[in-house]
C-alpha positions in Angstrom: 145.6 139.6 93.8 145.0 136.3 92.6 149.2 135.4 91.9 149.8 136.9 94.8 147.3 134.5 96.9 149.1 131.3 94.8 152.2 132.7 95.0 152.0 132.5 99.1 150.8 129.1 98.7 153.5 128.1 97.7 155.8 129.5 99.5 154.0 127.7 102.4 154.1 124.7 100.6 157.9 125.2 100.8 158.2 125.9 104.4 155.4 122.5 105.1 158.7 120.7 103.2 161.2 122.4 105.3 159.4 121.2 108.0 159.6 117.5 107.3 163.0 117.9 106.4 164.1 119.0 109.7 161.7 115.9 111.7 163.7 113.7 109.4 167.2 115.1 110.1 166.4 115.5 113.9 164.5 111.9 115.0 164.7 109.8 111.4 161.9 107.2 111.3 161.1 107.1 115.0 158.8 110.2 115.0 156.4 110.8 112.0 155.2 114.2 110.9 151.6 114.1 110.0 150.2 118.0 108.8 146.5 117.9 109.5 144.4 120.6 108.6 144.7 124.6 108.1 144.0 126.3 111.6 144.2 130.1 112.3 147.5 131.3 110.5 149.2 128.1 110.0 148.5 123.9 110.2 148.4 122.2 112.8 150.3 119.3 113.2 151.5 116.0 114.9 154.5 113.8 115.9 153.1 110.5 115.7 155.3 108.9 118.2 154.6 107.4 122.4 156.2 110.4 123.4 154.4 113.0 122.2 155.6 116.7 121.4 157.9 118.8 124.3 158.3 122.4 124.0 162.1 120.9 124.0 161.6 119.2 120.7 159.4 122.0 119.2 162.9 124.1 120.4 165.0 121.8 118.5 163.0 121.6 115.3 162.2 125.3 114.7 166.3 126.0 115.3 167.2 122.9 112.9 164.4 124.7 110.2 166.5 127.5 110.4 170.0 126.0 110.0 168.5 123.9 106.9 167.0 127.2 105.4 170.7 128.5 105.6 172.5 125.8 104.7 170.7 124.4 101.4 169.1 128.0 99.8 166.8 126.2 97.9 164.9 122.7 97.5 166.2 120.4 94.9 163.9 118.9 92.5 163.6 115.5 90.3 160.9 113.7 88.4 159.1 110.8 89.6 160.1 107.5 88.7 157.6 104.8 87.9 156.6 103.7 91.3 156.5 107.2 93.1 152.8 107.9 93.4 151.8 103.9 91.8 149.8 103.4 95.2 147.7 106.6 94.9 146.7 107.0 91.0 143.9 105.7 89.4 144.2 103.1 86.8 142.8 105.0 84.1 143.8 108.8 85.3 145.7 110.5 82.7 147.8 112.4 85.6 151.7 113.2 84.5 154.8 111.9 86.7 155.1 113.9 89.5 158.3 116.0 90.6 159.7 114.6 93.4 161.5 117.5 96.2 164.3 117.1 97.7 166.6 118.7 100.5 169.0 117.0 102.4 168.7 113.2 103.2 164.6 114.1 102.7 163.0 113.5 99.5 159.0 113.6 99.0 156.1 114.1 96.2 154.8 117.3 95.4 151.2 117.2 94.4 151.4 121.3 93.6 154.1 124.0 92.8 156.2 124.7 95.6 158.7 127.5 96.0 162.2 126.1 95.6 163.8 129.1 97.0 164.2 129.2 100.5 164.9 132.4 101.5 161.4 134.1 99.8 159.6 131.9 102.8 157.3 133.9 105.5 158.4 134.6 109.1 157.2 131.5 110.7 157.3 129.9 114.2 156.1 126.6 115.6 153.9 126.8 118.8 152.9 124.0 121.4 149.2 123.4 120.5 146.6 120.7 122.4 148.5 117.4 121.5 150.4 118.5 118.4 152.1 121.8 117.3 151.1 125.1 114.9 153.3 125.6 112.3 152.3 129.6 112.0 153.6 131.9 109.3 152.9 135.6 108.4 150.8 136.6 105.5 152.4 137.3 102.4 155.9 137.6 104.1 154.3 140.0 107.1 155.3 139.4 110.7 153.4 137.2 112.9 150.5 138.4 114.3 149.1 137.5 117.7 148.0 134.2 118.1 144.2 133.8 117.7 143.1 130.8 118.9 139.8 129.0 117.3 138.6 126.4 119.6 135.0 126.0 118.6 136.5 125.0 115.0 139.4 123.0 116.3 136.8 120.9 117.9 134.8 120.3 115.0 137.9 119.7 112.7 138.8 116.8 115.7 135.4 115.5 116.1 135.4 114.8 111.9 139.0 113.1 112.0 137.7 110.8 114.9 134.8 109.9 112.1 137.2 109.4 109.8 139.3 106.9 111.8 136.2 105.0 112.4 135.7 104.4 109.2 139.4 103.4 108.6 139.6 106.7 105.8 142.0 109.4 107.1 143.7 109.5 103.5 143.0 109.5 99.2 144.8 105.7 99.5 142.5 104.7 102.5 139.1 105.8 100.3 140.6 104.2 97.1 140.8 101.3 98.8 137.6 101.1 99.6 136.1 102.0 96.6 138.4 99.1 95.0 136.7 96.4 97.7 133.3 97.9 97.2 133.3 99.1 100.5 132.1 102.5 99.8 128.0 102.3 100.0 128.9 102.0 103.7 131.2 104.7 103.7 128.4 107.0 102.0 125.7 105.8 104.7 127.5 106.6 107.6 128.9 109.9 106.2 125.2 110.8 105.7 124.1 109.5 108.7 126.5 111.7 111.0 125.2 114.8 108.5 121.9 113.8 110.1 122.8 113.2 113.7 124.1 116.8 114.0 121.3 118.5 112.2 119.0 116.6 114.4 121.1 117.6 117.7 120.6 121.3 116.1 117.3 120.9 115.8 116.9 119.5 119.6 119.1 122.2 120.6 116.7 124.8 119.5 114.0 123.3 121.0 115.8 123.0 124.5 115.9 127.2 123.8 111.6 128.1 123.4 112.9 131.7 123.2 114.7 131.7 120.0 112.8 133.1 117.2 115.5 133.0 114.4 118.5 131.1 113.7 121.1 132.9 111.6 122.8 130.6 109.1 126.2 131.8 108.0 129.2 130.5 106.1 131.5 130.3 102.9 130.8 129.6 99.1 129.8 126.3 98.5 129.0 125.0 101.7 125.8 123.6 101.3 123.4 126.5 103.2 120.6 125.8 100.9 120.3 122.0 101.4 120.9 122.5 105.3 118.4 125.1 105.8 116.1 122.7 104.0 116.9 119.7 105.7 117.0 121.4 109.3 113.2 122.9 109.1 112.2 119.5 108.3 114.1 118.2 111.6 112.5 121.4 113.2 108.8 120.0 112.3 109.8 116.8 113.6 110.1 118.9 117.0 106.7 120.3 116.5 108.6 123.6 115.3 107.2 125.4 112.3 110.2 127.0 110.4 110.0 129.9 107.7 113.0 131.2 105.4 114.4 134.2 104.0 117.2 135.0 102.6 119.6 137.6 103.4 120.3 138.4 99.8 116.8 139.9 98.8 118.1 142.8 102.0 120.8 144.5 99.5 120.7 148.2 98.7 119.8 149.7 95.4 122.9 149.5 93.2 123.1 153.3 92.6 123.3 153.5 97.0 125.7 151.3 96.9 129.5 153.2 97.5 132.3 151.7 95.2 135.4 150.9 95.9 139.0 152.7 95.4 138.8 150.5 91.9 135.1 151.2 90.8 133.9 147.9 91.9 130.9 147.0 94.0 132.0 144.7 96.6 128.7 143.2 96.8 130.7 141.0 100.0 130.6 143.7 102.0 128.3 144.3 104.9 128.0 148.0 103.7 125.9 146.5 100.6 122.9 146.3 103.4 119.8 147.8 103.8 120.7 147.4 107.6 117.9 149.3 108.7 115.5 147.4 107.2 116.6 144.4 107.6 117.2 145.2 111.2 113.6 146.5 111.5 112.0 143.6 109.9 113.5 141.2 111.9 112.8 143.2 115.3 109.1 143.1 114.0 109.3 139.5 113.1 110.5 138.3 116.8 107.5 140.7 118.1 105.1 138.8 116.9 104.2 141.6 113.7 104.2 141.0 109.9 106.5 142.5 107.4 106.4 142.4 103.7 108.6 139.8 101.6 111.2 141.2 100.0 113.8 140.2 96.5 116.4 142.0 94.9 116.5 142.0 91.1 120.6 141.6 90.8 120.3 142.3 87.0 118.2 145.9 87.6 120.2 146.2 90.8 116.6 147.3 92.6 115.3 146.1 96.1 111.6 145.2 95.9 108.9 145.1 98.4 106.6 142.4 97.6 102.6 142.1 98.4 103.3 139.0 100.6 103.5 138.7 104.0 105.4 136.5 106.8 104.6 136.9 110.7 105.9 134.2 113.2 103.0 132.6 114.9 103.7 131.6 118.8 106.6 128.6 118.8 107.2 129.6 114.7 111.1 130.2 114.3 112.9 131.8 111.5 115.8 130.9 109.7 117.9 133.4 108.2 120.7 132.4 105.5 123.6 134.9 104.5 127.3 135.4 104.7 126.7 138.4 107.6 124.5 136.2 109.7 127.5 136.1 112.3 128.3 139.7 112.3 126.9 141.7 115.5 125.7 144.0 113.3 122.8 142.3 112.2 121.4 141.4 115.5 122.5 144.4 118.0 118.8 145.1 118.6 117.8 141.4 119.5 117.7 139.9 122.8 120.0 137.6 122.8 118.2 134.6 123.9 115.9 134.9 120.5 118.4 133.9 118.3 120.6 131.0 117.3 124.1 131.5 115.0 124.9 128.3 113.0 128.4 128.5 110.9 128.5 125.8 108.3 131.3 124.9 105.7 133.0 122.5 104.1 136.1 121.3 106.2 137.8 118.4 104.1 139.6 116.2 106.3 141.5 113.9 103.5 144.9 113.8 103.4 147.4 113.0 100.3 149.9 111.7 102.6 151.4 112.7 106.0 152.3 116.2 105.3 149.6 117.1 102.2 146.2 117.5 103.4 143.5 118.2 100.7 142.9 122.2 101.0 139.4 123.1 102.4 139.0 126.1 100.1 140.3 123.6 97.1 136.9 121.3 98.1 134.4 124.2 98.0 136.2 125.5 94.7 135.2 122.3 93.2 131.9 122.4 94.5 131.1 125.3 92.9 132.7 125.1 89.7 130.4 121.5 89.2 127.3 124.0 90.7 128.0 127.0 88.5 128.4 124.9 84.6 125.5 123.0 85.7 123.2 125.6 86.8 124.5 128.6 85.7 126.5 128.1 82.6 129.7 129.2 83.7 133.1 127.4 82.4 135.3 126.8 85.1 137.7 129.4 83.7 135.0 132.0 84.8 134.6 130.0 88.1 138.1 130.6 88.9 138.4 134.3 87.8 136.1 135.0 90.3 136.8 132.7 93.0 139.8 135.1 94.5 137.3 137.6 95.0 134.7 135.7 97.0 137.3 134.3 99.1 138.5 137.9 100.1 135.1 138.6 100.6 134.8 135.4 102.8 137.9 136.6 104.8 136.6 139.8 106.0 132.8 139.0 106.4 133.3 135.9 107.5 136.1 134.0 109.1 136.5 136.9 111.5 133.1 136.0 113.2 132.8 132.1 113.2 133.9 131.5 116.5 131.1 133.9 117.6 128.5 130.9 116.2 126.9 128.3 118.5 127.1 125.4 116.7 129.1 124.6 113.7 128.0 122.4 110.7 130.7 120.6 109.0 129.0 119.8 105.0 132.1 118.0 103.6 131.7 114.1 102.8 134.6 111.9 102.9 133.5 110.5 99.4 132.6 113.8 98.0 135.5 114.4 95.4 135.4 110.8 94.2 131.7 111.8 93.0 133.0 115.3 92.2 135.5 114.2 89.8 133.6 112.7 87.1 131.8 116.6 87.2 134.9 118.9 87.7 138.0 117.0 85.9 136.5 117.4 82.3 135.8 121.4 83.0 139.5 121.8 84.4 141.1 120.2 81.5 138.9 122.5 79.0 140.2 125.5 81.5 143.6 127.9 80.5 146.2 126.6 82.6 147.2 128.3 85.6 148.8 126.7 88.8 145.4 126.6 90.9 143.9 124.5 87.3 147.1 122.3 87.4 146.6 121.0 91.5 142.8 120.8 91.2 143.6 118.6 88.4 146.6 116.7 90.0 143.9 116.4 93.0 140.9 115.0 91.6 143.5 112.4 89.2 144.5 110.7 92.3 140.8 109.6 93.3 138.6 106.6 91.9 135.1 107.7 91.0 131.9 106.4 92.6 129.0 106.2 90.5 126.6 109.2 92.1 123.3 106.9 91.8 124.6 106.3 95.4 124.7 109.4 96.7 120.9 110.1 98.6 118.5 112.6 97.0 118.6 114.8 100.6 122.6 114.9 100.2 124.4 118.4 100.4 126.6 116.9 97.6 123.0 116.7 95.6 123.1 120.7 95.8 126.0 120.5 93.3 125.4 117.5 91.0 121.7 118.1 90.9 118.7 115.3 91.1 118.6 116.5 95.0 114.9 115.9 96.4 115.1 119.7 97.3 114.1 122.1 94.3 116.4 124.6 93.7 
């Protein structure tokens, strides 16, 4: 599984260059491509230009993508000559010469592997989207599927650009620049501050809502769920709201109830790995008003314990309730559903390399947790990355599929995060077996100048990973 998840990345690599190509061929330097972010099936993107985007021009480009794709078969490649990626490498990063692509009149960097040949590329289309365009593609050379749109997300992806043009950091060069003019302890202040602002407005939201008795807190690996559930009960006694925790791991099944799959496996991701019944019940007896017994799972013996302690929620008491299912219906069918929140929180980087590279959001949590899992669990990052193709399936099916369900969404990425990051992750990757996904981390975290982490606040998210966080873990 895991070449075939690289080996469609780059493929889509491919068709992003394609892409470019065809703006250059069609309006040279009067219109500028810029690739945001992932969204849905595809990225979406812009034409930076007084005109904006016509379903003429979108007409026009997806025709001339095709006619280039016939045309050329495959994308040419070169290396870099000394001045290629000057502007974005650190003085003392030990990153090769980059290849440069090529196809046409258009030439740009490639910062990963990218398919050359053009025929293995996905079905793709490109769709009129808010004030830019999707570039959507099937998965792993499938058709389209319907469209599913994602506002809730779209918003908060928006919202964090706007941040980020505040701050005058949209791009690696725009934060090494800052870094270079010691500009960054600003940077760092006002990326934490907006953390706070919205855990705050979260916080306020819930007390606008004196019905809800438990707020579900959902999202990926290596989003930061520990630190925010920390940080948003101490913003809920600031309301006057006592908060109590629990966790939706200690709710698994036995391991010898637990069906495997096809292979053997446990998928441990799944929601079929619950005691639903219990969990269900405990939390129907919790928003009652009645107590229920504590509860941890041993994952070494594979056994579900009851414990002698106790948890009730007093009058105006909430309770917050991490775990990847959080979102799913199926946890909280038997609630009314005024008395209960759904936050989804992950870690939506919204860096870009250049115009048409922006720094993958899975890419950032992958880093995350291979700094979290040497440092407190003793795993190399060979054994981070081994296992990181199964969380994210797991994270596509239990997940993904629910976030728009959530009623607020909690963006943990920093701007500066991967300049702290690197100092942690580059010396694990370079002691990894090579593999394309250890290459582009690598290539990634070579283009950014380091920050010393004495900066970074002891109530950070980031703190979850590099550790000294005021929050005992």
């Amino acid at each position: 599984m895991s070449a075939q998840i690289e080996a469609y990345r780059h493929k889509t690599r491919a068709l992003i260059f394609l892409l470019s190509a065809a703006v250059k061929d069609l309006f040279g330097e009067t219109r500028r491509l810029v690739v945001d972010h992932s969204l849905g099936d595809g990225y979406y993107c812009v034409l930076k230009d007084k005109n904006g985007v016509t379903e003429v021009n979108l007409a026009k480009l997806e025709a001339h993508m095709r006619v280039l794709q016939l045309e050329h078969k495959r994308i040419k490649i070169r290396q870099a000559n000394q001045n290629d990626w000057k502007h974005l490498r650190s003085p003392n990063s030990r990153l090769a010469r980059p290849p440069m692509l090529i196809l046409g009149e258009h030439i740009s960097p490639s910062y990963e592997f990218t398919n050359l040949d053009l025929s293995a590329l996905p079905e793709y289309t490109l769709m009129d989207y808010d004030n830019g365009f999707l570039l959507r593609f099937g998965e792993n050379g499938n058709t389209l599927k319907p469209f599913i749109d994602t506002p809730k997300l779209y918003r908060m992806m928006k919202e964090h650009e706007k941040w980020g043009r505040i701050l005058k950091v949209s791009s690696i060069s725009d934060l090494n620049k800052q870094i270079l003019e010691m500009g960054f302890k600003q940077l760092i202040w006002v990326a934490e501050g907006l953390h706070e602002k919205r855990i705050a407005a979260l916080s306020d939201a819930v007390l606008a809502h004196p019905k809800t008795r438990v707020i579900f807190v959902a999202g990926p690996s290596s989003s930061g769920k520990t630190t925010f559930t920390r940080r948003l009960s101490i913003h809920l006694a600031v309301n006057g709201i006592r908060s109590h925790y629990l966790s939706m791991d200690d709710y698994y099944l036995d391991r010898d109830k637990i069906e495997p799959q096809s292979n053997g496996i446990l998928d441990y991701e799944s929601v079929d790995c619950l005691d639903l019944d219990s969990l269900r019940d405990d939390l129907s007896q919790l928003v009652a008003g009645n107590e229920i017994h504590h509860r941890h799972y041993d994952f070494v013996a594979g056994k579900q314990e009851i414990l002698k302690e106790t948890l009730i929620l007093k009058p105006g008491e909430v309770l917050i309730f991490e775990g990847i299912h959080g979102l799913n219906p199926m946890i909280h069918r038997e609630l009314a559903s005024n008395s209960f929140f759904k936050v989804y929180i992950s870690a939506l980087t919204q860096l870009n390399i250049d115009n048409t590279h922006p720094v993958s959001t899975s890419d950032g949590r992958l880093i995350r947790r291979i700094v979290r899992d040497h440092k407190y669990r003793g795993y190399s990052a060979d054994e981070t990355l081994k296992r990181w193709n199964s969380v994210r399936h797991g994270e596509l099916h239990n997940i993904f599929p629910y976030q728009e369900q959530a009623d607020v969404m909690f963006n943990s990425a920093l701007l500066y995060e991967l300049s702290i990051l690197k100092r942690y992750a580059l010396p694990l990757l370079r002691k990894a077996e090579k593999s394309t996904i250890r290459d582009r981390l690598i290539t990634l975290l070579s283009l950014f100048h380091t920050i010393p982490d004495k900066h970074v606040p002891g109530t950070s998210i980031l703190r979850e990973f590099i550790g000294n966080s005021y929050f005992t873990y």
